[in-house]
C-alpha positions in Angstrom: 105.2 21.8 115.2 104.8 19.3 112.1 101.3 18.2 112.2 99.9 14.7 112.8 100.1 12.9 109.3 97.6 9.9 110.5 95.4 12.7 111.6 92.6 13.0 109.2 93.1 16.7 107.2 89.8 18.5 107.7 90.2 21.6 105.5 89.8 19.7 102.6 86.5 18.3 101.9 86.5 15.0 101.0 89.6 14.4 102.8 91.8 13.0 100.5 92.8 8.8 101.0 96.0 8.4 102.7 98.6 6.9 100.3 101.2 3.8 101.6 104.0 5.0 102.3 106.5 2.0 102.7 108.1 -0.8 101.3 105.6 -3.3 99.2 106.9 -6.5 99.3 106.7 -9.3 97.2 104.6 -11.9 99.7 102.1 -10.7 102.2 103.4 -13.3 104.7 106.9 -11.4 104.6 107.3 -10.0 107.9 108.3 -6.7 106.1 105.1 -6.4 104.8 103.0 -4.0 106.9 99.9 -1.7 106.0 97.7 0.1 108.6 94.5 -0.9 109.7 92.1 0.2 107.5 89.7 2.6 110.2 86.3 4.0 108.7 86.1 8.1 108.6 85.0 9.6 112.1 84.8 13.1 113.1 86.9 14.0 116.2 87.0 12.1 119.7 83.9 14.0 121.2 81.7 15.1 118.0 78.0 15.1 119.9 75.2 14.0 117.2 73.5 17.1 116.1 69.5 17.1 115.9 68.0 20.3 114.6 64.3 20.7 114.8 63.0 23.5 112.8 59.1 24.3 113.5 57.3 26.2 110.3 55.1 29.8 110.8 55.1 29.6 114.6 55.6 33.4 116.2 57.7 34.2 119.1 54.4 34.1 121.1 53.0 31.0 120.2 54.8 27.7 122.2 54.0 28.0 126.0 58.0 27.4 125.8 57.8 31.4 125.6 54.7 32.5 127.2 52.4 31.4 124.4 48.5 29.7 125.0 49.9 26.4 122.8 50.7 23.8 125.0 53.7 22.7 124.1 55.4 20.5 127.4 57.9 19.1 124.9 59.5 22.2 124.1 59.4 22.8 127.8 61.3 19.9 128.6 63.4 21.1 126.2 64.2 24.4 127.7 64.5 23.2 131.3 67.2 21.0 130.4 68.9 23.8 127.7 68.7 27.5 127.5 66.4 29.4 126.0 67.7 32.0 123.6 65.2 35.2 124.0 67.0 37.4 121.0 67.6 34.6 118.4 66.2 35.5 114.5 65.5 34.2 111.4 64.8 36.4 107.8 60.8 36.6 107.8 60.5 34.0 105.1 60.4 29.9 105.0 63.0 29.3 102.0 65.9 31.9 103.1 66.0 30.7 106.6 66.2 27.4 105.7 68.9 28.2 102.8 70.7 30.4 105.9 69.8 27.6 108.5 71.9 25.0 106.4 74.7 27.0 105.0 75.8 30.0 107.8 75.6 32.4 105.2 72.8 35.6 104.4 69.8 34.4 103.0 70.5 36.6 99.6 74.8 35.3 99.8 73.2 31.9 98.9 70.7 33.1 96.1 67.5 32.7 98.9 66.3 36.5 98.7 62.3 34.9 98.4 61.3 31.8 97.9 62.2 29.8 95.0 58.5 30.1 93.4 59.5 33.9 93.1 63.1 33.5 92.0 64.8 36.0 89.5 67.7 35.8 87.6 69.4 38.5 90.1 72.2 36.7 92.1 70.8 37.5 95.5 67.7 36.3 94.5 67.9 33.2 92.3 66.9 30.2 94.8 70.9 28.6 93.5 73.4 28.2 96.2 76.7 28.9 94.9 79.1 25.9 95.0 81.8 28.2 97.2 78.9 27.7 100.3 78.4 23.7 100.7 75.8 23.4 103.5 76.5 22.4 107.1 74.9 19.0 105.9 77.9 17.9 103.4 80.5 19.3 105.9 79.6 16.9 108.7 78.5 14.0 106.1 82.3 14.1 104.6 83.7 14.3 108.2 81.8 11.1 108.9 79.0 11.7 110.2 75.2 9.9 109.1 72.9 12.8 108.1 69.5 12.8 106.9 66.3 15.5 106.7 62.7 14.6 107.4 60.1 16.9 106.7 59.9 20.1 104.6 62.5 21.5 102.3 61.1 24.3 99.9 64.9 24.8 98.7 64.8 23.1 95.2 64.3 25.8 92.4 61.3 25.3 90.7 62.5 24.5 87.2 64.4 21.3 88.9 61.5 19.7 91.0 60.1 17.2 88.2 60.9 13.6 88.0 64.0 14.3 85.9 65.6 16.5 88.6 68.2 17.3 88.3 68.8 16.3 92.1 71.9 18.2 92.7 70.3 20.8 94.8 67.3 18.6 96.1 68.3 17.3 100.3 69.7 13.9 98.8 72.1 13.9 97.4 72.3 18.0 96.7 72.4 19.0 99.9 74.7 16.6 102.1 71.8 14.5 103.3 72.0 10.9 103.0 68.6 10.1 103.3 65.4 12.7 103.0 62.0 11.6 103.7 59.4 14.6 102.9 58.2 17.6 100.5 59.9 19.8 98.3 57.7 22.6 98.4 56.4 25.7 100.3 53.5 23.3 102.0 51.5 20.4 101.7 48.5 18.9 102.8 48.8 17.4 106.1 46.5 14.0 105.4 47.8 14.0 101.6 51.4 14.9 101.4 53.4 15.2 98.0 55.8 12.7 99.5 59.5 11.9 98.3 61.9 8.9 99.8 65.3 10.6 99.2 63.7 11.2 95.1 61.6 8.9 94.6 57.6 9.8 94.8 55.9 7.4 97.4 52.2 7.7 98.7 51.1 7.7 102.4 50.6 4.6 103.7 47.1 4.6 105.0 44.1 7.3 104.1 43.1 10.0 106.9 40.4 7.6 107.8 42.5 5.3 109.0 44.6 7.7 111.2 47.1 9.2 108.7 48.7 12.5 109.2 51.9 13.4 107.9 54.4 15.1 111.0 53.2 11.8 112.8 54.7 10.1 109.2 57.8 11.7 109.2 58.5 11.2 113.3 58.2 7.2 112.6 60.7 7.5 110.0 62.9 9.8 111.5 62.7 7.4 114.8 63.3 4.2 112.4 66.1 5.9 110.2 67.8 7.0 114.2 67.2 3.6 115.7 68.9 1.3 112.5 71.7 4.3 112.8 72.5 3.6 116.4 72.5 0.2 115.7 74.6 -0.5 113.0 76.7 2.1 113.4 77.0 3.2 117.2 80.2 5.0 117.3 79.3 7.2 114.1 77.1 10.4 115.3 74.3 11.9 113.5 73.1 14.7 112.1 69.1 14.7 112.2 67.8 17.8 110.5 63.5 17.5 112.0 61.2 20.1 109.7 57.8 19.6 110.3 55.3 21.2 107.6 53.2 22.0 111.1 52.1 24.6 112.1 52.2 26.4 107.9 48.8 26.3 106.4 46.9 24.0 105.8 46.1 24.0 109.9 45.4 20.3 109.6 45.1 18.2 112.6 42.6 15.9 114.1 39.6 16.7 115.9 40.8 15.7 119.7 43.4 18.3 119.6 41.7 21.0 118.6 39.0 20.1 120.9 41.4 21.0 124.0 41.2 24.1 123.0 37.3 24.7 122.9 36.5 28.2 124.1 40.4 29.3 125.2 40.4 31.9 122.5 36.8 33.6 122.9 38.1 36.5 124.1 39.9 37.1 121.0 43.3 38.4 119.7 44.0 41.9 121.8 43.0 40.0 124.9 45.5 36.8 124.1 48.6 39.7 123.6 47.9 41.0 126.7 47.6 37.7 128.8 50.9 36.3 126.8 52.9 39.3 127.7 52.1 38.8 130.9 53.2 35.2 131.3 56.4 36.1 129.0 57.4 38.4 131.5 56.8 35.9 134.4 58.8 33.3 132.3 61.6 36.0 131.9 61.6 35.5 128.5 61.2 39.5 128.0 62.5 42.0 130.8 59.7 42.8 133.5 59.2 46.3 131.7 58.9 44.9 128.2 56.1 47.0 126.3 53.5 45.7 124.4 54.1 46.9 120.8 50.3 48.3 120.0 48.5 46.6 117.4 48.9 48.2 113.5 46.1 49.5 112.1 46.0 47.4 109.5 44.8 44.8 111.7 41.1 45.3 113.1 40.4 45.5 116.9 38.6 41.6 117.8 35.8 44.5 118.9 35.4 45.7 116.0 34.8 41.8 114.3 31.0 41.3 113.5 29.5 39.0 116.5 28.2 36.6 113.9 32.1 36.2 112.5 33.9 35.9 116.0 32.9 32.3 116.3 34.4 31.0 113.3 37.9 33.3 114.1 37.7 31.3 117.6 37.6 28.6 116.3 40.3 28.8 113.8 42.7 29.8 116.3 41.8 26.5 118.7 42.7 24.6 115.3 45.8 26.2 115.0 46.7 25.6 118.8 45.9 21.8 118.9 48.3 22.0 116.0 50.9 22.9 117.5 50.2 21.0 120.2 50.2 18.2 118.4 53.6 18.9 116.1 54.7 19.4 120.3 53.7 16.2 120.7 55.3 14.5 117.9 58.7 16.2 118.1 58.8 14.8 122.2 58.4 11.5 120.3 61.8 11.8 118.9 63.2 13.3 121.7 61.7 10.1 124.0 63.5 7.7 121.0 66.8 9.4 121.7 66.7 9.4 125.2 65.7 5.6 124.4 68.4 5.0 122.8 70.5 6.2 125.8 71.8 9.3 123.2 69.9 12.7 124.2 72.6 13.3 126.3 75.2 13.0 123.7 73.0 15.5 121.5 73.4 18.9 120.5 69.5 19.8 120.2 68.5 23.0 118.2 64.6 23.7 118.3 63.9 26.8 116.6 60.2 27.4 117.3 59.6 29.3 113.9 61.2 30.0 110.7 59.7 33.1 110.5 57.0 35.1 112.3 53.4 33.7 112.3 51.6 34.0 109.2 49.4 37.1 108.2 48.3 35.0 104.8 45.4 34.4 106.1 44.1 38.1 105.2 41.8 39.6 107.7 39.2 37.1 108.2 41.4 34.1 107.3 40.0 31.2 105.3 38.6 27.9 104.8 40.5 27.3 101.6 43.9 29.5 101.5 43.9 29.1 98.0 41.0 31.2 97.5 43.2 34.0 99.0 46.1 32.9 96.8 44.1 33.3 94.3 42.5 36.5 94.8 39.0 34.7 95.4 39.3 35.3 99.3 35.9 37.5 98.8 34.3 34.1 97.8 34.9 33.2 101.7 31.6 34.8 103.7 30.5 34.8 107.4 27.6 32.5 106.2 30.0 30.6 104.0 32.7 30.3 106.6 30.0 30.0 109.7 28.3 26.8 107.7 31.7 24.8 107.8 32.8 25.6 111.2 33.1 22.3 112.7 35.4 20.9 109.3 38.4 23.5 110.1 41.2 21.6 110.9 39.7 18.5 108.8 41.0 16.6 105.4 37.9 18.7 104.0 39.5 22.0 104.6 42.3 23.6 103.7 42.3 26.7 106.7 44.7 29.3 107.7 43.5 31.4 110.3 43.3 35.5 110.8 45.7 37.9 110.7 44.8 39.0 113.9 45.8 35.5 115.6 49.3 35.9 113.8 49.7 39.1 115.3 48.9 37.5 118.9 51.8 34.7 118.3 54.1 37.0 117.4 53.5 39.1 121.2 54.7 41.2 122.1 56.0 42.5 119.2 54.9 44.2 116.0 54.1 42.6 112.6 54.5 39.2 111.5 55.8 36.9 108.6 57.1 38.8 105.6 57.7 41.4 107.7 61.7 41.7 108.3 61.5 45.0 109.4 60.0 44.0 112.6 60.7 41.5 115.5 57.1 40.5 114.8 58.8 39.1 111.7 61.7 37.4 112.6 62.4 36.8 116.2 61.8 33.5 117.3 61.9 31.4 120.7 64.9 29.0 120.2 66.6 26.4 122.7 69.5 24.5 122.9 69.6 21.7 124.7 73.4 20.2 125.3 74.5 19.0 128.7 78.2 18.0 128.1 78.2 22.0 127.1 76.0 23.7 129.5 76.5 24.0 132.6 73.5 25.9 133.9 70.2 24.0 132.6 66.8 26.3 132.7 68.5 29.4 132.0 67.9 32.1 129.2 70.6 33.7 126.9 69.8 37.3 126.0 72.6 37.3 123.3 71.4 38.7 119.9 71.6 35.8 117.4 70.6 34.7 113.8 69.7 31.6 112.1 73.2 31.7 110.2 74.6 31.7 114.0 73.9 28.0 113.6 76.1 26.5 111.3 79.2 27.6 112.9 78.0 26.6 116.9 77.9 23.4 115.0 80.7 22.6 114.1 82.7 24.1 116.6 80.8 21.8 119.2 82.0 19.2 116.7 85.7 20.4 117.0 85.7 20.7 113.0 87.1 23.6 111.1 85.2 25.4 108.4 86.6 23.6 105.2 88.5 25.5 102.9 87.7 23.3 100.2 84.7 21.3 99.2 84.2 19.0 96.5 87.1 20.7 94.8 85.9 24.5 95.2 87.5 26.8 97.4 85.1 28.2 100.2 83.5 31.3 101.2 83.9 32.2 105.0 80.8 31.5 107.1 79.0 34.8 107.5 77.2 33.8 111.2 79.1 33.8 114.5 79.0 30.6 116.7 77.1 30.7 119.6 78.9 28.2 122.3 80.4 31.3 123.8 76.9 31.6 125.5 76.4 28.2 126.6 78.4 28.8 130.0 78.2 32.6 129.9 74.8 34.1 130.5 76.9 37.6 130.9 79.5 37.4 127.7 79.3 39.9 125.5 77.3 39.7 122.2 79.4 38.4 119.3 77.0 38.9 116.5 76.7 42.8 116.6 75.6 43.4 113.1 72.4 42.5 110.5 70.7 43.4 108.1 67.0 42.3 107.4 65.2 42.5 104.1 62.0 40.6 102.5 59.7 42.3 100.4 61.9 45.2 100.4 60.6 45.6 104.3 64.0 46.3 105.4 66.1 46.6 108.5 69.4 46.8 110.6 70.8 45.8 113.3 73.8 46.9 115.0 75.3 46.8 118.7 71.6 47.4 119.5 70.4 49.7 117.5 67.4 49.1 115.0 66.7 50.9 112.2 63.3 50.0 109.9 61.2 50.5 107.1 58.0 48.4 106.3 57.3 48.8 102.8 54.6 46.4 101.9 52.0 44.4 104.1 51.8 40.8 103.7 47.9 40.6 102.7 48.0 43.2 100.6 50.0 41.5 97.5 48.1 43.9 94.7 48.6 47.3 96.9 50.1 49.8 95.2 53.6 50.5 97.2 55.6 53.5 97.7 59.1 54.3 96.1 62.1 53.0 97.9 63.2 56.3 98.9 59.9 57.1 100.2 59.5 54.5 102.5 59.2 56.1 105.7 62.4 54.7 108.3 61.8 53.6 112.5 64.6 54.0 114.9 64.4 52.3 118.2 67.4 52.4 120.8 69.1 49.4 122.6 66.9 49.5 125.8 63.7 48.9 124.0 63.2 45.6 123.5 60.3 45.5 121.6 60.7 48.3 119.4 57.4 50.3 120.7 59.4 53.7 120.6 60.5 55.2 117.4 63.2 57.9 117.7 63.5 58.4 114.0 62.5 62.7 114.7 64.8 62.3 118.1 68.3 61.0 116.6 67.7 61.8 112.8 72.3 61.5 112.7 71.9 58.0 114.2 69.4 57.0 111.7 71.0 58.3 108.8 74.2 56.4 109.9 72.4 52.9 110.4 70.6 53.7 106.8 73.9 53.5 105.1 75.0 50.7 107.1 72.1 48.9 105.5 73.1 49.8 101.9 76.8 48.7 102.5 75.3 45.5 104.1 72.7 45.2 101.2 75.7 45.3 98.8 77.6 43.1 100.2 75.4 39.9 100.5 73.5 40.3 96.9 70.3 42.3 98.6 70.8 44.5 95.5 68.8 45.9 93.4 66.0 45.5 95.7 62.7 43.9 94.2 59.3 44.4 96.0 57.4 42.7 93.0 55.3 39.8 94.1 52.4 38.8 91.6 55.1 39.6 88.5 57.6 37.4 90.0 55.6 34.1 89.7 55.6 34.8 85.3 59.1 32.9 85.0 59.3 35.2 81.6 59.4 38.7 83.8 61.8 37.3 86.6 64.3 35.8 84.1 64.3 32.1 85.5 64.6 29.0 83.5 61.3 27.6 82.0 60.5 23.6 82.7 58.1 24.0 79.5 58.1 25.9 76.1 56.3 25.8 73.8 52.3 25.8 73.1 52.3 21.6 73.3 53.3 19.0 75.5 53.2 15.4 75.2 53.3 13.5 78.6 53.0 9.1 78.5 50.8 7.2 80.9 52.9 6.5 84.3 54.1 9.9 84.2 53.3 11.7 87.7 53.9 14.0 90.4 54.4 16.8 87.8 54.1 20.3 89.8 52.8 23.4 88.1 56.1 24.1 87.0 56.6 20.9 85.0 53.2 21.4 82.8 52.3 23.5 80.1 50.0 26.4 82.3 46.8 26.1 80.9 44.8 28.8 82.8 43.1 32.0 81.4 43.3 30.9 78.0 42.0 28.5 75.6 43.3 25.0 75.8 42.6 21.1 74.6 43.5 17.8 76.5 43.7 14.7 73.9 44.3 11.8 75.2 45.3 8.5 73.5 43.8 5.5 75.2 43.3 1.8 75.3 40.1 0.3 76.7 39.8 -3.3 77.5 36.7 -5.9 76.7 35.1 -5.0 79.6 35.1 -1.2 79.7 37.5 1.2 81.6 36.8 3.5 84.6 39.2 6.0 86.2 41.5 8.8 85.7 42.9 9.4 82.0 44.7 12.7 83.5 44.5 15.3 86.2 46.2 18.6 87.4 45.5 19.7 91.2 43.2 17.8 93.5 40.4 18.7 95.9 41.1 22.4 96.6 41.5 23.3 92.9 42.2 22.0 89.4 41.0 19.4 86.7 40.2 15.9 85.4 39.6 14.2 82.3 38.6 10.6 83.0 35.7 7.5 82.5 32.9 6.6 84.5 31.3 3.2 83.9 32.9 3.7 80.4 31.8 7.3 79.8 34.1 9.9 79.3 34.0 13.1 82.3 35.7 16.7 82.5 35.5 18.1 85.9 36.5 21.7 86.5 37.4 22.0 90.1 36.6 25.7 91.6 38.6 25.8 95.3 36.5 23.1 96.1 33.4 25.6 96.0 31.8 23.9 92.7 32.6 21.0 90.6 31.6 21.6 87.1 31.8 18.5 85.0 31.2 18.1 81.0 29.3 14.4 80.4 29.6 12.0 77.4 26.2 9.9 76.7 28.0 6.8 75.5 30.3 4.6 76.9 33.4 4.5 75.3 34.0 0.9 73.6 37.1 -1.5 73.7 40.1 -1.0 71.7 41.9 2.4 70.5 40.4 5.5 71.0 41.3 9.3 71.4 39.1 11.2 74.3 39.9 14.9 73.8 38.3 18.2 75.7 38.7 21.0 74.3 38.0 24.5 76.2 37.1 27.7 74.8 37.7 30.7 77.2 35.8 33.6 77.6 38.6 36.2 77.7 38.8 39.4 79.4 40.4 38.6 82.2 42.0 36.2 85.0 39.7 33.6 85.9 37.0 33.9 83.8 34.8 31.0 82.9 34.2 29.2 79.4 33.1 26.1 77.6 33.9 22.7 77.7 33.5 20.0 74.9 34.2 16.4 74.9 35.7 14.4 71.6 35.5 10.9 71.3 37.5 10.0 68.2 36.6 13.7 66.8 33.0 13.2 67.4 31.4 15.0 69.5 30.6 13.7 72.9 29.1 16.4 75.5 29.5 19.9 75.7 28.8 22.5 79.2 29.3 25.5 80.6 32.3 26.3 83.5 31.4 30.0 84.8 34.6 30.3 86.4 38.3 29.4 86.3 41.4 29.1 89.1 43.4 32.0 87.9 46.9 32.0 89.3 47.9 28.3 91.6 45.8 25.2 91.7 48.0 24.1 94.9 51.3 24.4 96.7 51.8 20.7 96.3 49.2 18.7 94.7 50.9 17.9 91.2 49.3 15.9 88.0 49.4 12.4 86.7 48.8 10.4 83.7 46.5 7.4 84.4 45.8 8.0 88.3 45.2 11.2 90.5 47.7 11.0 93.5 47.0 13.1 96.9 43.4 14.6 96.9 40.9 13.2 94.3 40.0 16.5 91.8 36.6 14.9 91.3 34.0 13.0 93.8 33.2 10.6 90.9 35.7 8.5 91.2 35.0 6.6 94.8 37.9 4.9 96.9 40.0 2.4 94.5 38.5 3.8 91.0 41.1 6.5 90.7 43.5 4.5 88.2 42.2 4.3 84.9 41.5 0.5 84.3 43.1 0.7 80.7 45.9 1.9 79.2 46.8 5.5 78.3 49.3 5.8 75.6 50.1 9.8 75.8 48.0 13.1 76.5 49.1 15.6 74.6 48.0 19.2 76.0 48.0 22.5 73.3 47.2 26.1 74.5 45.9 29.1 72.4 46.5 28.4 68.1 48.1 24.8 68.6 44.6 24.2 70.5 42.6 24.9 67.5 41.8 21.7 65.3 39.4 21.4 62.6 38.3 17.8 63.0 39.0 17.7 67.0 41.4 15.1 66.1 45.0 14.8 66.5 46.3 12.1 64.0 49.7 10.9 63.9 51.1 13.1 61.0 50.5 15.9 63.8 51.8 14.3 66.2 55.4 14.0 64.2 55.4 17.1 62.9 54.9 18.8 66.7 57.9 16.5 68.2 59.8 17.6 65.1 59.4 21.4 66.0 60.4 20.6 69.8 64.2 18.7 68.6 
């Protein structure tokens, strides 16, 4: 049968314009002269909008949707009008399932084997989606559909997240989203987000004392940007990808939801398993006889907890549940705006309650400041320490992540937890799908075995679109996930995705027709441990009728496990999973893991205006000697405010004036400000404000000295005992004449953050190029530097 030539021609992506085929005549009133309407690009009669909410670090056992102690009635809701989807998984990390999420491919097939602060220059593993596998994203937006992403992304490679881009792999325009509204990294700070409008930097509009909090942000936008889309443009459907930062460290959320939570969690984390087992059994979310994985030994008993500490472990885990209450609350929002709209109905809802397992990073006794335990410092964090801020958890003055324990209990009733792909613990996560044009039988469950690159394809198969051949010019790679809309009608039909593999941290795993075969080879809170080789890694079999993996049957079946072991080899060589890499501290030194550099060099120039410049976009000034020299212009009347700053109130520094006087304030997690004071104001006109900083040596995070220039003259000079060795923050970045999110210094009160004059340039040296005889940078220097950079 010849096909339909006024038929739009899928396969090809953008569909190319239709060409007149006729005669042209000479006057338009001719009655010969005829052209077709011109119609706007739709996808197929039919194509539901598509909303996909994607919830960050939640376990399996967390939402009450599966049996968890977080209220979550929106989820709920969700479910009773959907299915819920008992066996669904993601990879055990945020970046690969989001990479897998939005492309139906392997995590490592698209260059996501870690997260793109850890990327190498190995194929599977270096955070750059190959042009044969456009994202779900672009394949609906060039078959007409409206698409935009609010929320988190953490999918831009790190040397391409400054102002300069470039944006081809940031949401928009990279990734097939129209319109982003957001951050760009792993987290942020709930009450001071690292914002970006598509890629523009914006600021929050309102302070946390006035009510701000960022997933309530992004839900307005996401509810504007959905209303102006419906109506303007009724006929065209949507695709709304919904990534809250909630509930990923920092735990941030405001006092009254915590406060529901006052006392629920007293009995502590072995108790919790046992009660959520219970109602996930009643729920039917695991078979009646599901067994309750035991806890690892790694992870203490809540008896064996110090009385003194259980309190403040309590309490962090009623922070963590109002959270998610609270990210519960905010997603019903958008689902209420829909059904508003008169559109639920005509939506094909994803809400994947995790995008991995809960998060262990939170080391035994979790933390006040998670940076600290980033750091290493975590030992800083005591009972007394930790007991005397107990009621600021979950507050713009902390920056929390509770126990490992806790994580453990969302992730009931199985074993592990985030990082952990060996395990269930690690990536199975509740996930519904709410569409009723498609499913007949509301409130049931699906016991199919499904993974997040299961997604892509259900997708757009609902949407009666094929997968393109061609994208942009470049011919495609099949989709590597199954669809899922066999299930939708068939609680019986046979599972369709029979084979996985799992790998993160070189914890490793397959699955196939049931099977599971696993090997945990390092533990998430343990980054420094000294691991085993490969080949020693010791390997778990567990059988199709045990649904939790709580019986190994490794010494039982030794044929069967040696036959799913080399199925995991043939997988791992196929998607890019070779060679396997289990180094995590290394992989951050861009040098060892072979990944572009923003920065060279030991100088860097930046010009006043310049801002949100992450880690990656300055010159790494930590555990070494350094000087800041700033050129500056101060007007008749003096000058307060920032002249530069890196980091903000959890970590880093600032250089700025005070009533005219010049400041340096190290900032130590938060713990201790140390700041470096000039006597004198400094006076109108030109001037040059430079800190130089002698190191101690001998180490990571060792302290050292501090001395103020004015002009090469010495202005102050101090002591800082101690230094941030590693990350001043996932998402607080520095600026040239102001200090966006979280202030580094309390000096500076509300308004007095932009520095009142002018800064020309601050040029930053490390090491030799730090070293200058008259503490004076003069323009000679300054040309011969740029020359040496050409």
């Amino acid at each position: 049968m010849a096909s339909d030539q006024t038929q739009p021609q899928r396969a090809v992506l953008p569909i190319p314009d239709q060409q007149h085929v006729g005669v042209t005549t000479y006057d338009a009133k001719d009655p010969d002269t005829s052209y077709p309407p011109i119609t706007p690009l739709r996808p197929p009669a039919g194509a539901p909008n598509v909303l996909i909410v994607l919830i960050d670090d939640a376990g399996f056992g967390s939402s009450s949707a599966f049996g968890g102690p977080c209220h979550t009635p929106a989820f709920e809701g969700l479910a009773a009008g959907g299915l819920r989807y008992t066996r669904f998984h993601t990879t055990a990390l945020c970046s690969p399932t989001r990479a897998a999420l939005l492309t139906g491919r392997n995590h490592h097939s698209v260059g996501m084997g870690g997260i793109t602060e850890i990327a190498t220059s190995a194929p599977g593993y270096n955070s750059l989606r190959p042009k044969e596998k456009a994202t779900l994203a672009e394949a609906l937006k060039l078959n007409g559909y409206a698409t935009a992403h609010f929320g988190k992304c953490h999918e831009v490679p790190v040397w391409e997240t400054s102002p300069m881009g470039p944006f081809d792999r940031w949401p928009s325009p990279g990734n097939g989203f129209e319109h982003f509204y957001g951050f760009i990294g792993g987290e942020t700070n709930q009450y001071a987000p690292a914002l970006y409008r598509d890629t523009v930097p914006v600021e929050p509009d309102r302070s946390p004392e006035e009510g701000y909090h960022f997933t309530e942000d992004m839900t307005d936008r996401a509810i504007e940007w959905v209303r102006e889309q419906k109506a303007l443009m009724p006929d065209k459907p949507f695709f709304l990808y919904y990534a809250p930062g909630a509930t990923h460290a920092p735990h941030h959320v405001p006092a009254e939801w915590s406060d529901r939570y006052r006392g629920r969690f007293d009995q502590g984390w072995d108790v919790l398993r046992e009660e959520t087992v219970e109602r996930q059994r009643r729920l039917g979310v695991v078979p009646p006889d599901a067994e309750l994985t035991a806890r690892p030994a790694e992870i203490p008993a809540w008896d064996d907890i110090p009385d003194d500490l259980k309190p403040v472990l309590a309490r962090q885990m009623e922070v963590y549940a109002g959270f998610m209450e609270h990210t519960d609350h905010h997603t019903g929002r958008l689902i209420d705006a829909l059904a508003d709209l008169q559109v639920l109905d005509d939506t094909l809802v994803f809400c994947i309650i995790g995008d991995n397992g809960a998060s262990a990073e939170g080391d035994v006794h979790g933390t006040f400041n998670e940076l600290m335990n980033l750091n290493g410092a975590g030992a800083l964090q005591d009972t007394e320490f930790m007991a005397s801020r107990i009621d600021q958890f979950g507050t713009p003055a902390a920056y929390n992540h509770y126990a490992v324990g806790w994580a453990h209990a969302m992730d009931t009733p199985y074993q592990w937890t985030k990082q952990v792909a060996s395990h269930w613990g690690g990536t199975r996560n509740g996930t519904i799908v709410r569409w009723p044009r498609g499913i007949p039988a509301p409130g049931e469950t699906r016991d199919q075995f499904h993974h997040v690159i299961d997604v892509a394809p259900t997708v757009l198969e609902v949407a009666g679109l094929p997968h393109p051949a061609f994208v942009n010019g470049i011919q495609q790679a099949p989709l590597e996930g199954v669809s899922m809309a066999y299930t939708f009608a068939d609680a019986a039909a046979p599972d369709r995705h029979t084979t996985q593999y799992f790998e993160m941290f070189v914890n490793r795993g397959i699955y196939h027709e049931g099977w599971t075969a696993v090997t945990r080879h390092s533990t998430p809170w343990e980054p420094t441990a000294e691991l085993p080789a490969y080949d020693d890694d010791v390997w778990e079999l567990y059988g199709p009728d045990d649904w939790t993996q709580a019986h190994d049957l490794a010494a039982e079946q030794p044929d069967t496990l040696a036959r799913l072991q080399r199925l995991f080899l043939i997988e791992a060589a196929k998607y890019h999973v070779l060679p396997l890499d289990d180094r995590r501290v290394e992989r951050f030194n861009a040098d060892l893991a072979g990944r572009p550099q923003l920065i060279h060099g030991s100088s860097q120039v930046l010009f006043g205006g310049m801002g949100r410049l992450s880690e990656n976009s300055l010159l790494v000034l930590k555990n070494k000697s350094h000087a800041v020299t700033a050129d500056i212009v101060v007007p008749g009347d003096g000058a307060t405010g920032t002249i530069v700053a890196q980091g903000g109130a959890f970590g880093g520094w600032s250089l700025y004036l005070v009533d005219g006087r010049p400041v340096y304030c190290y900032n130590l997690f938060g713990l201790r400000r140390f700041k470096v004071r000039g006597a004198d104001p400094v006076p109108p006109g030109e001037h040059q404000v430079r800190m130089e900083f002698s190191y101690d040596g001998g180490g990571l995070g060792k302290g050292g000295t501090a001395t103020l220039y004015v002009d090469g003259r010495e202005a102050g000079s101090g002591r800082i005992d101690a230094t941030v060795p590693m990350l001043f923050s996932a998402d607080e970045t520095a600026d040239v004449g102001h200090d966006s999110g979280t202030p580094v210094t309390d000096d500076l009160r509300d308004g007095q953050g932009v520095f009142t004059g002018r800064v020309r340039r601050v040029q930053l040296d490390i090491d030799a190029a730090a070293e200058d005889v008259d503490h004076l940078i003069t323009p000679e220097e300054r040309f011969r530097i740029a020359m040496t950079r050409q």
